[in-house]
C-alpha positions in Angstrom: -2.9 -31.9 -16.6 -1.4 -30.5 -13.4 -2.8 -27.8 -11.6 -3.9 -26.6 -8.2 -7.2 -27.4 -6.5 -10.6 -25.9 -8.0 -9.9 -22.7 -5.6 -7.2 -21.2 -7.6 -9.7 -21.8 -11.5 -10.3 -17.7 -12.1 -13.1 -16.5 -11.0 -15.8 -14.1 -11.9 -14.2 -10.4 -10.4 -15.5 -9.0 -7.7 -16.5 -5.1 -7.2 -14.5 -2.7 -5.7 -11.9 -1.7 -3.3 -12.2 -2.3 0.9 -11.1 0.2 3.6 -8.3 1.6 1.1 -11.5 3.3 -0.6 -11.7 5.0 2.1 -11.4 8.7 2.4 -10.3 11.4 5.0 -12.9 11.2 7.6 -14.2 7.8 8.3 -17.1 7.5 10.7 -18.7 4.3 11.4 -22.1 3.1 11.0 -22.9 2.7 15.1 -20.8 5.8 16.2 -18.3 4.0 18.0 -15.1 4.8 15.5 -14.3 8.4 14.0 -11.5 10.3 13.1 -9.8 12.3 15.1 -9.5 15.8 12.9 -10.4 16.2 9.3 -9.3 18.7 6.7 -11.5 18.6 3.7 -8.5 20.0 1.6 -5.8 17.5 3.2 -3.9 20.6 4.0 -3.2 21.1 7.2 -4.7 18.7 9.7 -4.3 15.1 10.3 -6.2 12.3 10.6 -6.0 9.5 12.1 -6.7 5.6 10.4 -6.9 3.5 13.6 -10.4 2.4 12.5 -8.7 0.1 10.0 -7.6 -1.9 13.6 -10.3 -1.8 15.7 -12.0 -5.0 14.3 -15.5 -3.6 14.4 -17.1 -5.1 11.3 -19.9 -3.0 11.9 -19.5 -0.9 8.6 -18.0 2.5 7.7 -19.1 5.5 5.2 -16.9 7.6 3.8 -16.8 11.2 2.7 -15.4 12.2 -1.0 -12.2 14.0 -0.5 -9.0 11.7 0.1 -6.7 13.7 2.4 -2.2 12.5 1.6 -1.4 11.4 5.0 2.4 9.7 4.2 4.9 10.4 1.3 7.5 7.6 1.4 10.4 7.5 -1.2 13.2 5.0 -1.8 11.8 1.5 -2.6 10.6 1.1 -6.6 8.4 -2.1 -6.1 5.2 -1.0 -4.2 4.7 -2.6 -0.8 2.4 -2.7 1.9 3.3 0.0 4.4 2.4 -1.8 7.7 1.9 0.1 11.1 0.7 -2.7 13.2 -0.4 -6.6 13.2 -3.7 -7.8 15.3 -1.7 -10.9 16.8 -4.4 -12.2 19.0 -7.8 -14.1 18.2 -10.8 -13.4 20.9 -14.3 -14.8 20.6 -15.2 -12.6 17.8 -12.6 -10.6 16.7 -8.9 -10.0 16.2 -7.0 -7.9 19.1 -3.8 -6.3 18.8 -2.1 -7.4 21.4 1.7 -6.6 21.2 4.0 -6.6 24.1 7.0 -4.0 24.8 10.4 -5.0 24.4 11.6 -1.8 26.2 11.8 2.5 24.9 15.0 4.4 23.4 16.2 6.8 20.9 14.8 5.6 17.9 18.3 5.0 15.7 20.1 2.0 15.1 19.1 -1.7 14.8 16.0 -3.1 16.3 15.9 -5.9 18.8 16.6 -9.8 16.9 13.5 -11.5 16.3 13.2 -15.1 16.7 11.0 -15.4 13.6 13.4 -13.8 11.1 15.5 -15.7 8.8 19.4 -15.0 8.7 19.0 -13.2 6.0 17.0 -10.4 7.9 19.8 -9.2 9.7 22.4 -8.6 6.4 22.0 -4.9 5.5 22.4 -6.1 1.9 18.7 -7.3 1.5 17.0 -4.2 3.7 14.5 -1.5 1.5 15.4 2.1 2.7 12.6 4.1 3.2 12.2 7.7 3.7 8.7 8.4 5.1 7.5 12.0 5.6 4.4 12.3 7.8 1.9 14.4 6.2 -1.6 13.8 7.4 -1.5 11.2 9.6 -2.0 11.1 13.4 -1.5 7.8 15.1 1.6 6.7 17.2 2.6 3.9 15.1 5.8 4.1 12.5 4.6 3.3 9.4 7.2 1.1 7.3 7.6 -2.0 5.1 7.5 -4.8 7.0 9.8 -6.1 8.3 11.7 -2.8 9.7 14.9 -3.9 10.8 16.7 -0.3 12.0 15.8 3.0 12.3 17.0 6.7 12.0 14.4 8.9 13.5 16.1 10.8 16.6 13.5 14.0 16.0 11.0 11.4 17.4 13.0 10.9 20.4 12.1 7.7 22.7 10.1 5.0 20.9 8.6 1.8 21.9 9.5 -1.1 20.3 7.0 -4.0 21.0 7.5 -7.7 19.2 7.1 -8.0 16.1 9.0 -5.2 14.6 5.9 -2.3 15.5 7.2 0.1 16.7 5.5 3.4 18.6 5.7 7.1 20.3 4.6 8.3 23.4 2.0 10.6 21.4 0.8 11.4 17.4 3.4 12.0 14.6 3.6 15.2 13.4 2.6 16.9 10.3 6.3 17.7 8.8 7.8 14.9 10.9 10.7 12.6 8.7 12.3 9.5 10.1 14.0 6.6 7.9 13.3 3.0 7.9 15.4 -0.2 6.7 13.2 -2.9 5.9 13.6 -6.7 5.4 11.1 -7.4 2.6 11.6 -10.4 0.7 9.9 -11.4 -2.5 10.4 -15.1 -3.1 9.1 -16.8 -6.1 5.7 -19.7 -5.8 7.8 -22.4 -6.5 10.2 -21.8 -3.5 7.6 -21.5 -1.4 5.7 -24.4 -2.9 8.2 -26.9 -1.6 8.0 -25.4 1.9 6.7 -27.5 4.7 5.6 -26.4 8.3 8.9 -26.5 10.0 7.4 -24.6 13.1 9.2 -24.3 16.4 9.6 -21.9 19.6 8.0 -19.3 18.8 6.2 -19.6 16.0 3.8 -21.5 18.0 1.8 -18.8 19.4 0.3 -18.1 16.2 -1.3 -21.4 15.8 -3.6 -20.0 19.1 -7.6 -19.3 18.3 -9.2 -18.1 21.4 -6.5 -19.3 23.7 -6.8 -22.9 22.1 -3.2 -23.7 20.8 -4.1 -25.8 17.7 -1.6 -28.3 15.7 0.7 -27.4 13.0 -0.2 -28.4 9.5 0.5 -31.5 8.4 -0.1 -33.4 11.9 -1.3 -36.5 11.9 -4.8 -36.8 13.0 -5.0 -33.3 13.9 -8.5 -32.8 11.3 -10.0 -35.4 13.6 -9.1 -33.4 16.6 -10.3 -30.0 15.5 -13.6 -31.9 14.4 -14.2 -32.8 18.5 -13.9 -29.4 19.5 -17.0 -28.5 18.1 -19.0 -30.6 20.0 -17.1 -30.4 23.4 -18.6 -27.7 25.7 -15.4 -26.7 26.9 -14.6 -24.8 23.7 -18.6 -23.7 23.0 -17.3 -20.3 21.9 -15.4 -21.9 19.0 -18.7 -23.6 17.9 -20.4 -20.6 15.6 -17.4 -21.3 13.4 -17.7 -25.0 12.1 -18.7 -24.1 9.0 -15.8 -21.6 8.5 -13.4 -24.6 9.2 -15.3 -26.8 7.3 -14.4 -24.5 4.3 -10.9 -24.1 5.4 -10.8 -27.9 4.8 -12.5 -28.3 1.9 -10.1 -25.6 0.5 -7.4 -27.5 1.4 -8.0 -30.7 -0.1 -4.9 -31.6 -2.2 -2.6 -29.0 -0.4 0.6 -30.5 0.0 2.4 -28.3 1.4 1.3 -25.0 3.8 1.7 -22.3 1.1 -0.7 -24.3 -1.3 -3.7 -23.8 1.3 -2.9 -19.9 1.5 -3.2 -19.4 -1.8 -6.2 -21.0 -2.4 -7.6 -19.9 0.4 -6.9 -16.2 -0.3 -8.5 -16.7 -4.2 -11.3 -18.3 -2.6 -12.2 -14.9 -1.1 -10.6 -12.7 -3.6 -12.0 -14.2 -6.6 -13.8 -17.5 -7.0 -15.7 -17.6 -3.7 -18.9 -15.3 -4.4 -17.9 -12.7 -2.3 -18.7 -9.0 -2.6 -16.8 -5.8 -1.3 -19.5 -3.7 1.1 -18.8 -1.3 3.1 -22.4 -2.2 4.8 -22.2 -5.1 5.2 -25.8 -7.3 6.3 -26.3 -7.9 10.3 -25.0 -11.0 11.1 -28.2 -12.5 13.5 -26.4 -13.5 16.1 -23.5 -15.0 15.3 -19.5 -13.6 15.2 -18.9 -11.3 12.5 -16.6 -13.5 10.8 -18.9 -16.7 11.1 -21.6 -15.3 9.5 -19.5 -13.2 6.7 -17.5 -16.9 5.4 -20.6 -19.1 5.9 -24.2 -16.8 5.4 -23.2 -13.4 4.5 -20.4 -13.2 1.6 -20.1 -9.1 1.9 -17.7 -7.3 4.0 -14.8 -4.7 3.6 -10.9 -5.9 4.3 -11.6 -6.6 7.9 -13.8 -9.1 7.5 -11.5 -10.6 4.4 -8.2 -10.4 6.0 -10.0 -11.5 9.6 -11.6 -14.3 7.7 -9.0 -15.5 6.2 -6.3 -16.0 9.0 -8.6 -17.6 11.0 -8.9 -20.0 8.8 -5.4 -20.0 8.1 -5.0 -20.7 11.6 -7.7 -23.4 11.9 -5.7 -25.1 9.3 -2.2 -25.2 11.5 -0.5 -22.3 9.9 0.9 -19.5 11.5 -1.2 -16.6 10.3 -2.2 -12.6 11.7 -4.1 -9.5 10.4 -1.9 -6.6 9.2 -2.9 -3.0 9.6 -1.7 -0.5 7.3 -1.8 1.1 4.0 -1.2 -0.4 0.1 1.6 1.3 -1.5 -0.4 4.1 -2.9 0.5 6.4 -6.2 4.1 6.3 -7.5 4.7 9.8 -7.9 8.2 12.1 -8.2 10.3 9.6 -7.6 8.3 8.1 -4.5 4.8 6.9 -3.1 2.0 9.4 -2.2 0.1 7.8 0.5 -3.6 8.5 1.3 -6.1 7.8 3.6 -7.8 6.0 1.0 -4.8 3.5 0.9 -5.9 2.1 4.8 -6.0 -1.3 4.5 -5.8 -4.7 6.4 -4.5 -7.5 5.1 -3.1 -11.1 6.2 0.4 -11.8 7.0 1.5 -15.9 6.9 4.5 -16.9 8.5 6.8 -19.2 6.7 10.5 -20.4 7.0 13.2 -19.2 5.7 11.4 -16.1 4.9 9.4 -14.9 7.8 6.3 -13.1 7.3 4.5 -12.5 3.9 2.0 -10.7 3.1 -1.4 -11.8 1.4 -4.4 -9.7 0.6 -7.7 -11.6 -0.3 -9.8 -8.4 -0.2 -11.8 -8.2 -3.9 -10.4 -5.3 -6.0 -8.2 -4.2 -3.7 -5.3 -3.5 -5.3 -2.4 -5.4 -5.7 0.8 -6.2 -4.0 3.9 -7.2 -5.8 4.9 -10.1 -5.0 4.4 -12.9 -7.3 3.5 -15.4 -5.0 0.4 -14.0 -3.8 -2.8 -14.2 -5.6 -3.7 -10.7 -5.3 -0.3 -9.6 -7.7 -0.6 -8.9 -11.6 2.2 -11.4 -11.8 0.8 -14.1 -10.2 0.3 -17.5 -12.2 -1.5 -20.6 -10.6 0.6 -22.6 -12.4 3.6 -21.7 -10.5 2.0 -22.4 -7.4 1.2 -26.4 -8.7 3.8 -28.1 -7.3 1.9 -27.0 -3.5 -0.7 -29.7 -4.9 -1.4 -32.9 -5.4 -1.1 -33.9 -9.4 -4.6 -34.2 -10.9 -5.3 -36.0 -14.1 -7.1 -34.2 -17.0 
């Protein structure tokens, strides 16, 4: 029989949604993150979701009332509705850490990004989105990744920092409509399956954890090398997480190719991994959050999944980040309502030929709908085997 490693066997399910069950006025547990304004009918203050980026791990609670914060219309497949990516990997937590390409008029094409694919810049394979600001306060542009131009001149001067996130000077508006065209491709397993890590320029910066520039995938020797680091005082703040790399490894095993360690990876925590969605979840005695939740602790919300699982990803040699955003939400009237409940991180995984796709290994989280990840409806291990090794049975 072929089939993919022991990661990708379904699972037992694991309970309920992360951050995107949250509601309109999220407060966290030490006091540190709030929202900004809350209107218990959703009608005519906004809120704000940056708690979703922070990185606290701390744990949140939630009131009941969810509060529509974006409407977006155009695209029919539901997609993840990014505002910004945490780029950067400290000594305990993921930073965003984006830096300007320069401010103007927000209309027309966006800067070229090294790490798109031709087929980024041809119109012809760009989503159009419509997005209406409702009840959202933050500076960010909310949008598909990867936006590609824009048509938002009631905004006036933007910011456009790397990596396609773009910015205003202060909060949206309630009432506030700009336009977005998107490059969001939705390649099948089996193309990515046959993928190897054809890194280069760029791309590089991605392989960093805590300023320590790692080898890609693939590189001979390289497992040996990672192993030394945790005994060489030089790099003591990368010794709490051994045990994460040694299940980054072990996860692995029979990975061929980069994609077949994401996906196992990412049904490792969704699914077959014994982890449990809590929005509380147990103090970690000492050691970094993200230690202690893949090694001791098992229960977090989609900050410690999505934080988890590119660091791993990047232990392994492959260029990963943490999104910041919302899931699609309800389709409704022809478009998507968009709640606070719908805040959400998730993992973004670099690959060529495509750029950046998104993975989401938070338990019962919802779904995106792409095929090749784990977290999709549509999704069949089997058309992620040829990323493994062929196993007898």
């Amino acid at each position: 029989v072929t089939r993919p490693v022991p990661a990708l066997v379904a699972g037992a399910a694991i309970v309920l949604a992360a951050a995107g069950a949250s509601t309109s006025a999220a407060l966290a547990k030490d006091g540190v993150l709030a929202w900004e304004r809350w209107d218990p009918n959703g009608t005519s203050r906004q809120v704000s979701v940056s708690y979703v980026w922070d990185a606290n791990y701390g744990g949140i609670e939630f009131p009941k009332n969810p509060t529509t914060v974006l409407r977006i219309t155009g695209p029919k497949r539901g997609l993840y509705w990014r505002a910004t990516t945490l780029d950067q990997f400290t000594d305990d937590r993921w930073l965003e850490s984006l830096y300007s390409l320069g401010e103007r008029v927000a209309v027309g094409p966006l800067a070229p990004d090294p790490l798109l694919p031709r087929a980024a810049y041809d119109p012809r394979n760009w989503v159009k989105q419509q997005v209406e600001v409702v009840g959202l306060t933050d500076r960010r542009l909310v949008a598909a990744t990867q936006a590609r131009s824009l048509e938002a001149r009631q905004l006036g001067r933007v910011e456009f920092l790397v990596g396609g996130v773009v910015r205003r000077g202060g909060p949206l508006a309630r009432g506030q409509r700009y336009t977005v065209y998107s490059y969001a491709p939705n390649p099948q397993p089996k193309q990515l399956a046959r993928l190897g890590p054809a890194y280069s320029g760029e791309v590089y910066r991605f392989l960093d954890v805590g300023r320590i520039l790692l080898q890609p995938f693939g590189a001979a020797g390289r497992d040996a090398r990672v192993d030394r680091l945790f005994g060489d005082e030089r790099y003591l703040a990368l010794w709490p997480y051994e045990a994460l790399w040694k299940e980054a490894k072990r996860l692995r095993a029979g990975a061929l190719t980069p994609y077949g360690a994401v996906v196992a990876i990412e049904t490792w925590l969704r699914d077959t991994g014994g982890f449990v969605y809590d929005e509380s979840p147990p103090p970690t005695g000492g050691l970094p959050p993200l230690a202690h939740f893949v090694s001791l602790g098992k229960r977090g919300y989609c900050q410690q999944f999505a934080g988890a699982m590119a660091l791993m990803l990047r232990f392994l040699g492959i260029p990963a980040r943490v999104a910041a955003g919302f899931t699609s939400g309800e389709r409704e009237d022809g478009g998507w309502t968009v709640t606070d409940r719908n805040a959400h991180a998730w993992v973004e995984v670099w690959f060529p030929g495509f750029g950046w796709l998104a993975f989401d290994p938070t338990p019962g989280r919802g779904e995106l709908a792409g095929a090749y990840s784990a977290s999709s409806s549509a999704f069949n291990a089997g058309d992620a085997a040829g990323a493994f090794e062929r196993r007898g049975g």
